[in-house]
N, C-alpha and C positions, 0 to 999 in steps of 0.2 A: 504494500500500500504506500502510495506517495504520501511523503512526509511535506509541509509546509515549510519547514528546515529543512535542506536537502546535509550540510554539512552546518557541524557544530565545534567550526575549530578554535581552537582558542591559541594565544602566541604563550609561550616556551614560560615556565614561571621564573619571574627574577631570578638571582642567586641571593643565600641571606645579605644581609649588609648590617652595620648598625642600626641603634635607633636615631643616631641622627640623621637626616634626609629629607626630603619635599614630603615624603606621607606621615611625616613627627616620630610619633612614639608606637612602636608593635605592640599591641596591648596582647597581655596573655591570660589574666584573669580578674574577675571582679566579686568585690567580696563589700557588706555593707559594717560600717561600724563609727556610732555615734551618730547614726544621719547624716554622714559625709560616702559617699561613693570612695572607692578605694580600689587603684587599678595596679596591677602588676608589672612595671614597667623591666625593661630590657638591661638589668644588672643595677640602674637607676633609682630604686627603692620603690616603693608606690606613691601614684601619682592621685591625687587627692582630686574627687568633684564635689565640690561644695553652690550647692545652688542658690544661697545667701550669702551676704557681707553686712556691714553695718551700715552700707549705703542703698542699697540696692538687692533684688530678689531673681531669679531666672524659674520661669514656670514653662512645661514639667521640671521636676526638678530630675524625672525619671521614666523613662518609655520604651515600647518595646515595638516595632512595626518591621515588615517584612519589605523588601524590593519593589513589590506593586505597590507601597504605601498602606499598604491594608493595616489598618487600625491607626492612620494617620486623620488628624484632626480638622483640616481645614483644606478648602480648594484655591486656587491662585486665580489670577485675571484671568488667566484661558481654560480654565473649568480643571485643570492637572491638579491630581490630589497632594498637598503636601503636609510637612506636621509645622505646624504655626507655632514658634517661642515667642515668649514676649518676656519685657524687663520690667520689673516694677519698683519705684525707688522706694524707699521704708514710707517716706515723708508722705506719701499718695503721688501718684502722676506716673505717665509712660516715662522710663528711664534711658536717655540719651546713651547709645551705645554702639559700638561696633560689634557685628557676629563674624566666628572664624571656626571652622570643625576642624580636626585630628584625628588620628589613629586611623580608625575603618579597617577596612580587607586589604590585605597586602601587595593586591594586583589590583583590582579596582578604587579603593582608596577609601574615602571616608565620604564620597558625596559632595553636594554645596550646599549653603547656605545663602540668601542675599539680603539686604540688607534692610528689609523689613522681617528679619528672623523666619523669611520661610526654608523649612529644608527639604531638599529632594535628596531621596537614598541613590547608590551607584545600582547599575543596573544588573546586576550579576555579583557573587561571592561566589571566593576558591574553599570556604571553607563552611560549616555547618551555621555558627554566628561569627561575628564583629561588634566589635564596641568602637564608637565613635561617643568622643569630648565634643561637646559646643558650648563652647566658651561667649560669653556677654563681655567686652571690655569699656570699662562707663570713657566717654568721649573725652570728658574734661580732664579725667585722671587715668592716664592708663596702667597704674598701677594697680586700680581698683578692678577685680574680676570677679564673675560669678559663672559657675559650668553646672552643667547639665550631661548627666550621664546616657545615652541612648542605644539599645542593642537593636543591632540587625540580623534577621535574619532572611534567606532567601523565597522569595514568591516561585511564582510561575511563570516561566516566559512567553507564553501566549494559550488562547484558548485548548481545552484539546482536540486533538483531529483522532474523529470529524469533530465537530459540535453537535453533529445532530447525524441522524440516521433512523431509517425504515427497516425492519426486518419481519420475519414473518415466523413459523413455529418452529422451534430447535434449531432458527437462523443463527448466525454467528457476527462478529464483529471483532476486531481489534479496535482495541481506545489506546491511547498512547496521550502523553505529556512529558513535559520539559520544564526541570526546575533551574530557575537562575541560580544557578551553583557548578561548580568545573572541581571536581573532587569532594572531598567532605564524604560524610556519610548519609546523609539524609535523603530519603525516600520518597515519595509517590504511593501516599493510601486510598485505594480505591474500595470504594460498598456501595450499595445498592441503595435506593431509597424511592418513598412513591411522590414526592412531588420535588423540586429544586430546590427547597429550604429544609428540606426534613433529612432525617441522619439514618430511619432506616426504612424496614416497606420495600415496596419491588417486586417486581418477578424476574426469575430467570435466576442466573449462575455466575459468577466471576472465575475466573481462573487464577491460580498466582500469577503474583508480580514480577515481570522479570523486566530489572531494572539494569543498565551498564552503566556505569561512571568511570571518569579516569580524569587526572588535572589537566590535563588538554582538552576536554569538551566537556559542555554542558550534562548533567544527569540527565539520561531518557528513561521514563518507564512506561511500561505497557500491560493490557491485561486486555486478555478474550472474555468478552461478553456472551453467553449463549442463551436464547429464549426459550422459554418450556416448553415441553412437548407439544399442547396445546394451549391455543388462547383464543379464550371464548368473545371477546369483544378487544375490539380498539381502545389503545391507552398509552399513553408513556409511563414508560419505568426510566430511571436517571440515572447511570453513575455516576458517581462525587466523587471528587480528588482534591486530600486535603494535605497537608504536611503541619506535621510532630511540631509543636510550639511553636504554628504560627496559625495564621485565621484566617489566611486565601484558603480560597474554594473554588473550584470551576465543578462544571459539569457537563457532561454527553446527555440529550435527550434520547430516547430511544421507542420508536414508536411501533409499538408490536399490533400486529393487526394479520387478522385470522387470515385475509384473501393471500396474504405469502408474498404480499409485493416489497423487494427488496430496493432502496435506494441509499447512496455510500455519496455525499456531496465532494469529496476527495475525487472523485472523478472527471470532476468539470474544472476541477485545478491542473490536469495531467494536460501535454503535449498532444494532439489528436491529429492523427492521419490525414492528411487529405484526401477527399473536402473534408474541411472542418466541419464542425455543427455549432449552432448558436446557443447559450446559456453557457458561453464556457472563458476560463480567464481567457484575458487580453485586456491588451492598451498600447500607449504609446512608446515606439525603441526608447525616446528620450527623457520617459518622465522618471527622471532621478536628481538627486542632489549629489553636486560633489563637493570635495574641500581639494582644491592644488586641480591633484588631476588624479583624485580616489574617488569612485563611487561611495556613498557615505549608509545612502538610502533610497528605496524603491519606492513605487505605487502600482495600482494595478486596480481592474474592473470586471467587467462583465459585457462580454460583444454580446450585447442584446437581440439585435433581427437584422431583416433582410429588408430593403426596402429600393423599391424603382421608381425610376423618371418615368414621365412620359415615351420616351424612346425605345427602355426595355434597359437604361445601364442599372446596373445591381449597386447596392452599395450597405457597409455595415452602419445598424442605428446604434449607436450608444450615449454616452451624456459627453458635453463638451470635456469637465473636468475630468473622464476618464481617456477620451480619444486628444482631445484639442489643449489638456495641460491648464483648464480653467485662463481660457482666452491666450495663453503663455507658447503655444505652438507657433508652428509653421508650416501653411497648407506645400503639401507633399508631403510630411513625418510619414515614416514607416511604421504602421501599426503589425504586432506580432500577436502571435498564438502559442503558448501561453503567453501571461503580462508579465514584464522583469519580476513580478513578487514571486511569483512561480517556478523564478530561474536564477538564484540566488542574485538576485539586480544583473544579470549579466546579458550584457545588449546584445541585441544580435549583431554577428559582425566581431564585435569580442570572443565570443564562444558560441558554443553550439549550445541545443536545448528548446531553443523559439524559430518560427516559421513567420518572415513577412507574409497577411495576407491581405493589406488594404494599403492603400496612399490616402494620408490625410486631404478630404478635400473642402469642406465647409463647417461653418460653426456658428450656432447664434452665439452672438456675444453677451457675456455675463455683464459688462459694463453698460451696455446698451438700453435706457428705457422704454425703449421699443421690444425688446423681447422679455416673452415671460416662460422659456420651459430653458433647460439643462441638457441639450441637444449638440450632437455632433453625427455626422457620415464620414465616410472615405472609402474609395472606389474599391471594387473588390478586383484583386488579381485574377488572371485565370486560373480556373480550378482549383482555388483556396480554398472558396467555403465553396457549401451542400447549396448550388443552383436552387434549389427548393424551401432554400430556408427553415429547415428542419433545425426544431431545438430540443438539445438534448431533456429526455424525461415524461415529454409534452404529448407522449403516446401511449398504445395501450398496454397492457402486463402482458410480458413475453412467457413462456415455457419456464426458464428459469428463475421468474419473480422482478425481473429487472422491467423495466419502462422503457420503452423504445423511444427513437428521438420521432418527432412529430414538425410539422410546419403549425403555425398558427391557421386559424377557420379566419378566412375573409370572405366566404361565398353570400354574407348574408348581410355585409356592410359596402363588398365593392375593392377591397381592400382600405379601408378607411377609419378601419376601427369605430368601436360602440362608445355611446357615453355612460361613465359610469353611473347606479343608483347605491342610495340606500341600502346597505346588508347582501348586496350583490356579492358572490362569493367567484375569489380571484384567485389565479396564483401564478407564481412566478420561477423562473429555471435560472440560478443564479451562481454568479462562482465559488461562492462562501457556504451558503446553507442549503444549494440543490435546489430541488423543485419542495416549495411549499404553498403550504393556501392560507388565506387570510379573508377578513370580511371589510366591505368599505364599510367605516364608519363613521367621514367625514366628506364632505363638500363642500365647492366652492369655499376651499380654504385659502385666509391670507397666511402666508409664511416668512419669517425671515429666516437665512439662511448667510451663514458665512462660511468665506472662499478664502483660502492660501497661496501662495501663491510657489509653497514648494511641500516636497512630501511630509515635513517634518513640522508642520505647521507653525513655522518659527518669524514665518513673515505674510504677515496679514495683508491681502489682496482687497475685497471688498466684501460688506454685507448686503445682498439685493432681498427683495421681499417681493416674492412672487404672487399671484393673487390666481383662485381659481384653481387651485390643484385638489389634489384627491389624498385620500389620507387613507391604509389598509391599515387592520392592526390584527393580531396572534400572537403568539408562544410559536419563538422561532421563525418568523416568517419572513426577518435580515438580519442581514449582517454587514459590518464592514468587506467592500468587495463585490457587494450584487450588487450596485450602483452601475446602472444600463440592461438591467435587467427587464425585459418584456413584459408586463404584468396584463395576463389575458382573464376573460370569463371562463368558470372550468366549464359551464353549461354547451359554450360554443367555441373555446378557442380564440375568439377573436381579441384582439389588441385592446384592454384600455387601457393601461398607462406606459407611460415611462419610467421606471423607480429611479432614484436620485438621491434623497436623504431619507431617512431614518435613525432608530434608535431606540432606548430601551426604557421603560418609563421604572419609577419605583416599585410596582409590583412585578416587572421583570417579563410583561408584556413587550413584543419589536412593535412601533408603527413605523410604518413605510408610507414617504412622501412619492407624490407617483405624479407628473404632468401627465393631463389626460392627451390620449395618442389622437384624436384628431388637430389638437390644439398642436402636436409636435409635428403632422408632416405640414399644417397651413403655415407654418414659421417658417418651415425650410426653405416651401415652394418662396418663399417672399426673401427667402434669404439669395436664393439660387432664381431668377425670377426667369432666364431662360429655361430652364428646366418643367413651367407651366404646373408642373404637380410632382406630388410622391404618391406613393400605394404601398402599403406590406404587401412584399412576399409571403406568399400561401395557399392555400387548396380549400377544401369545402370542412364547412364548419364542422368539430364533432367534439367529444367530451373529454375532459383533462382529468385525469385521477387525483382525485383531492388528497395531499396529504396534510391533515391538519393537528397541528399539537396542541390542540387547545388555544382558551383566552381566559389566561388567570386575573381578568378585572375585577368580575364581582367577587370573587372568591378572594380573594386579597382585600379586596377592600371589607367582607364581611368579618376577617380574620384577627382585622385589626380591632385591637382595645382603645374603648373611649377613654378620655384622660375624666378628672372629676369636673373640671369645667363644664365638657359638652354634658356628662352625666344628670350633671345639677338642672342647665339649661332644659334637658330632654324632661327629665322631670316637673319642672316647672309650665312646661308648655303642654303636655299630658295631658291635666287637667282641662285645658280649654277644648282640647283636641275628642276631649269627651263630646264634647257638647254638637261634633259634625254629625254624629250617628246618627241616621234616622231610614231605616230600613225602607220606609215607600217610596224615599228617590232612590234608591240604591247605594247607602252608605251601611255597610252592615256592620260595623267595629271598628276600632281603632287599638293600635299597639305598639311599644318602643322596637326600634329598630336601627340602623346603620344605614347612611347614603353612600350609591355606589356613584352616584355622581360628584362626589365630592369625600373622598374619603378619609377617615378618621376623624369626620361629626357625624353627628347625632342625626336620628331622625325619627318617624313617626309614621309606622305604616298604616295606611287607610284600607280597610278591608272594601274594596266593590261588587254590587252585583252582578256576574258577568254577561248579562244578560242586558245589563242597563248599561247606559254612559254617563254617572253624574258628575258633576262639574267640583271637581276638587282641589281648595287652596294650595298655591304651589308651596307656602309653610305655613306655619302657626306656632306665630308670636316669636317669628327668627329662627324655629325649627325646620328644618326641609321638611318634605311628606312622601310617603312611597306609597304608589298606587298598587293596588295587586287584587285582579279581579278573582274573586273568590265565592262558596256557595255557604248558604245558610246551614248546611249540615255539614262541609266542611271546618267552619269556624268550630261548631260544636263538636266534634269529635276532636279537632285541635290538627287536622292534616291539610290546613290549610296552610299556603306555601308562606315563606317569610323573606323571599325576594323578588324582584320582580324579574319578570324574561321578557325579550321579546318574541319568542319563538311562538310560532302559531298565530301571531299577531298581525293582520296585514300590514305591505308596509306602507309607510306616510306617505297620505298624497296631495298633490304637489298646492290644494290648498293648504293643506297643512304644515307643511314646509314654508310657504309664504312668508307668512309674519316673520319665523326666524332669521330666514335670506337678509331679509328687510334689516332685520335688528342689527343682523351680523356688519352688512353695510354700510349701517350709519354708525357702528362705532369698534368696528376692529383696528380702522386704523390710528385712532384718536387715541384707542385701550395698548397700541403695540407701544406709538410715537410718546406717550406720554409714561408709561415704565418697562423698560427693557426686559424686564422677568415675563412679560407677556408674547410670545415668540410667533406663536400662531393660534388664528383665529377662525373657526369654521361653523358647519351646519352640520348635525347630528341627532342621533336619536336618545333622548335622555334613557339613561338604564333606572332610576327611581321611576318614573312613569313612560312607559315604551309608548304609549299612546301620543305622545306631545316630542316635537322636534326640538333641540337644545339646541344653545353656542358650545361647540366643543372649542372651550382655549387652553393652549398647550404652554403651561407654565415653570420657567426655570426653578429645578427643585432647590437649586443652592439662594436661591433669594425668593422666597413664598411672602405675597405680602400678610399682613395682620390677618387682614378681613377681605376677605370674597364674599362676593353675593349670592345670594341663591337665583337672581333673575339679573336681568340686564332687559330694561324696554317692554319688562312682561313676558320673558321667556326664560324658561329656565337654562340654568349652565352648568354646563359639566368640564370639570376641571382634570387633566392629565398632569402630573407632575413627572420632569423627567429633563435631561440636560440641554442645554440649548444647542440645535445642529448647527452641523457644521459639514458640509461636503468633503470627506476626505475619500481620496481611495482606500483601499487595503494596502497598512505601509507596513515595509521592514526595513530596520533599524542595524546600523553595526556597531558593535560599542569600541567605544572612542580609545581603543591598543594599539598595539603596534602588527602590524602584519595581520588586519583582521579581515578589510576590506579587498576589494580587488578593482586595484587599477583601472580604469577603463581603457586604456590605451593599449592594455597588457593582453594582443587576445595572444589565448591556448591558457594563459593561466590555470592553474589546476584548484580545482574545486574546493581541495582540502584545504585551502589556502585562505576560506573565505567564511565568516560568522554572518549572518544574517539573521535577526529577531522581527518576525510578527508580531505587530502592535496591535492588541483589543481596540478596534475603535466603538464610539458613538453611533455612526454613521458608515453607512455603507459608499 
């Protein structure tokens, strides 16, 4: 199985040296006495952290987080988790000070600090921990210091592969991970468990672990997953992969389902034969960052589809930012198959591995407030890709449980793609998570969205706000990477969007931003205006095999515990909420509950007649209300439901939608422009009452204001908490040694030559 890592080499470890040197002091053990930290230094006696003076304080005074930051305290201006120190002088006030670290790992070092005491750890250890000093030194007196003692231990260097997979009964898999550590002893624990946060539960079987380590490369471990004999219904079981005294966790989804349909997203990362088929990496030979003349770091996408002129030329659809380098290209770039993330960064032309199969040829421009979709083409060579625009997965279950590749259905639009509705059920063939299905849950959405202007997102390009786009959401349904991904109807194949951003909200829900696919080929035609028109590539409509992982919204949000605030509030408001009952219009009880529109307050379920429609307060007394149509003898027996669905519900029409459109209009962009934690703004179907359309707005979780409202204009809102996108590719990363990187200019260079890390993004 392709590994997303192909080599995990690391340069030669130092030889010892003293502890004098650029990395300070070799720490070698930590012992606590007196409430001063007490470190072991290198023949030097022990070296004291005292996180007080008589001036001044340094908080923590004591911490313990791992490489990914995991159990770090604060976020930085670009949403990067770090651990925030602060000074505090005895007298009261922030204390005037310079930050400086020591010690750390003895090949990667101690990390940084900058000078509002945020610290980011190194990205890999050669050894199990490191202790790293961070020193306060007060400005005016630099004899005056205060430190803070910190261990490190190592995370995970990227997701595991896959992240996700299909299997079917007594199916098999390999899972595998990689811990930021190059020697050491430390492991890779893998178990079973039945949903993403829980530690046990499952079905199926683990095999041991078999892990290799050695000081030249990073620790890999792996372990076969096998499914039970039988399985009576569809579900996911999850392996979790945790490591011994730290608090990272990842997970493999694993979605077992009776029909024995087999899908491995690791496949759509691999190299493929010509013709190629579409859903599979790719992007641009040049999208990398160098330093000198080292490649540093990659990016990579998703060749989305097929798409023709007027004349019959072919050509590949994907997002500007994955094909055109977010406006940063040059028409003619040689687009490859796979994208450098899939080829340890190495360009074609430097090394083998990737196949030119398009020349960059147009792009709406991200700059331009004339365009509103994340769009690029480029000509397709002869015999690269599949004439027919077949994407991989997009067909029916073969003999041996796998999905055949398929073209999208345009027999029933023209080639012009549908517009999306309401709960329309979509999915998409991507290079990160495969083919997945998701539900729209969002329209006519405004978005903002910020652009980089290299892989490494270290220099900010622009942030545009798109208006009118489509919002999917599931468990698993992106990743960083499907970015140009074709998001079609499973019902007929046919094209509705583009996907472009996404990401992963607090209950660990993907939504996928997606420009609907008419609105992408009318941009082109006007970009390309010889050209007269586009069309997708494809054949007659037919049905896409759903693979859905669920949507842990409401279930997350019912999971959650009320704090005693909303408690008191829901109590308080109870009372009144008595007084709606009246069985001849169809209110038949009332009782405490939880909004999934708004999670972690209070709310107040209204029992209705399901037979009636009565007109119910959308709160009382500043409590939300959850509507949930129900029978007079299911109230009495007590089997009456306690959340709302929308299932079996028609869906909203399009008067009903109305009012919301309206609301969202006159104040999305007034709600974005005036606080930034407000990101995007759309039209939805509220989950407290499925009956009535909501503003879905999508708010940054590191800045939640006080108070949100339950209405906006007389329509209800429904709030997603989750981090603000950002359009990246799927990047990797070389850490910053000697001999780690590979040249660009260097070709034949040898593989073993070259460390590359997979970065978890946000966004696909």
């Amino acid at each position: 199985m392709k590994q997303i890592i192909k080599q995990q080499r690391l340069p030669d470890s130092p030889p010892a040296r003293p502890c004098v040197g650029k990395r300070g002091v070799k720490l070698l053990v930590a012992f606590l006495v007196s409430g001063a930290v007490l470190l072991a230094g290198c023949g030097a006696g022990p070296v004291t952290a005292t996180s007080a003076n008589a001036t001044f304080s340094v908080s923590p005074g004591l911490a313990s987080i791992d490489t990914n930051c995991t159990g770090c305290n604060a976020v930085n201006a670009h949403a990067v988790p770090v651990h925030q120190f602060s000074a505090t002088l005895i007298a009261s006030g922030a204390a005037p000070v310079d930050w400086t670290v020591s010690g750390g790992d003895p090949v990667s070092g101690p990390g940084k600090i900058n000078a509002q005491g945020q610290y980011t750890p190194p990205g890999y250890l050669s050894s199990d921990r490191a202790h790293v000093m961070v020193t306060a030194t007060l400005k005016s007196d630099p004899g005056v210091r205060a430190t803070s003692l910190l261990t490190l231990t190592p995370g995970f260097l990227q997701p595991l592969t896959p992240e996700n997979a299909a299997i079917g009964p007594n199916g098999s898999i390999s899972v595998s991970g990689y811990l930021a550590e190059a020697g050491g002893t430390n492991e890779i624990h893998f178990a079973l468990a039945n949903t993403a946060t829980g530690d046990s539960g499952g079905e199926g079987t683990l095999s041991a672990t078999n892990c290799q380590r050695t000081p030249h490369a990073f620790t890999t471990c792996s372990v076969t997953y096998t499914a039970p004999p039988t399985v009576s219904s569809t579900g996911v079981t999850y392996v979790v992969a945790t490591i011994a005294g730290s608090s990272a966790r990842i997970e493999t989804a694993v979605l077992l389902n009776s029909p024995g349909v087999t899908s491995n997203p690791t496949t759509h990362q691999d190299a493929i034969s010509a013709p190629a088929l579409l859903g599979s990496s790719g992007g641009n030979n040049n999208d990398f960052d160098e330093r000198g003349n080292t490649i540093v770091d990659c990016c990579g996408g998703t060749l989305g589809a097929l798409v023709q002129d007027a004349s019959g030329r072919q050509y590949l659809l994907s997002n500007n930012h994955v094909l055109a380098r977010s406006d940063h290209a040059t028409v003619g770039d040689t687009i490859v198959q796979p994208g450098l993330i899939d080829n340890n960064c190495t360009p074609n032309g430097d090394g083998a591995g990737t196949v030119p199969v398009a020349a960059l040829t147009a792009w709406l421009p991200l700059r331009s407030p004339q365009t509103n979709v994340d769009a690029a083409i480029a000509q397709v060579a002869s015999h690269t890709i599949d004439p027919g625009g077949s994407i991989l997965e997009l067909g029916a279950r073969q003999s041996d449980g796998s999905l055949a590749a398929a073209p999208p259905g345009t027999s029933s639009t023209g080639g012009k793609g549908e517009n999306a509705t309401l709960q329309l059920r979509v999915a998409k063939s991507g290079r990160t998570t495969g083919l997945t299905c998701g539900m729209v849950t969002a329209l006519d959405l405004d978005v903002s969205v910020d652009y980089y202007r290299d892989c490494a997102e270290t220099r900010p390009y622009l942030t545009k706000t798109f208006t009118n786009q489509i919002a999917v959401s599931g468990d698993r349904f992106g990743d960083a990477g499907d970015s140009g991904a074709l998001i079609v109807d499973t019902g007929t194949a046919e094209p509705v969007g583009l996907f472009f951003a996404g990401g992963i909200d607090a209950a660990g829900v993907s939504h996928g931003i997606a420009n609907p696919s008419p609105d992408v080929l009318n941009e082109l035609a006007t970009q390309m205006p010889g050209t007269a028109s586009f069309s997708f590539v494809g054949g007659a409509d037919h049905e896409v095999r759903c693979l859905s992982y669920g949507d842990s919204t409401t279930v997350s949000a019912q999971a959650r515990a009320l704090g005693s605030a909303e408690s008191s509030r829901q109590q308080a408001a109870f009372a009144a909420a008595r007084s709606l009952v009246n069985p001849s219009v169809g209110i038949l009880g009332v009782a405490p509950g939880k909004s999934s529109d708004e999670p972690g307050t209070a709310a107040l379920i209204v029992y209705v007649d399901e037979n009636l429609a009565p007109v119910v307060p959308v709160a009382v007394e500043g409590v939300r209300t959850i509507v949930i149509p129900a029978t007079a003898r299911s109230l009495a027996l007590g089997s009456a439901p306690s959340t709302a669905t929308a299932a079996g519900l028609p869906q909203l029409t399009a008067s009903a939608m109305a009012p919301a459109i309206a609301a969202k209009r006159e104040s999305a962009r007034k709600l974005m422009q005036q606080n930034p934690a407000f990101f995007a703004v759309g039209v939805g179907q509220s989950l407290d009452d499925p009956r009535e359309a909501a503003l879905v707005i999508y708010i940054d979780r590191e800045h939640i204001p006080a108070q949100l409202p339950s209405t906006m204009n007389g329509i209800r809102t429904r709030y997603v908490f989750m981090d603000r996108l950002h359009v990246t590719r799927s990047y990797a990363a070389s850490f910053p040694t000697p001999h780690h990187c590979l040249p660009h200019s260097a070709a034949g260079a040898s593989d073993s030559d070259v460390l590359f890390m997979p970065r978890g993004l946000h966004l696909p």
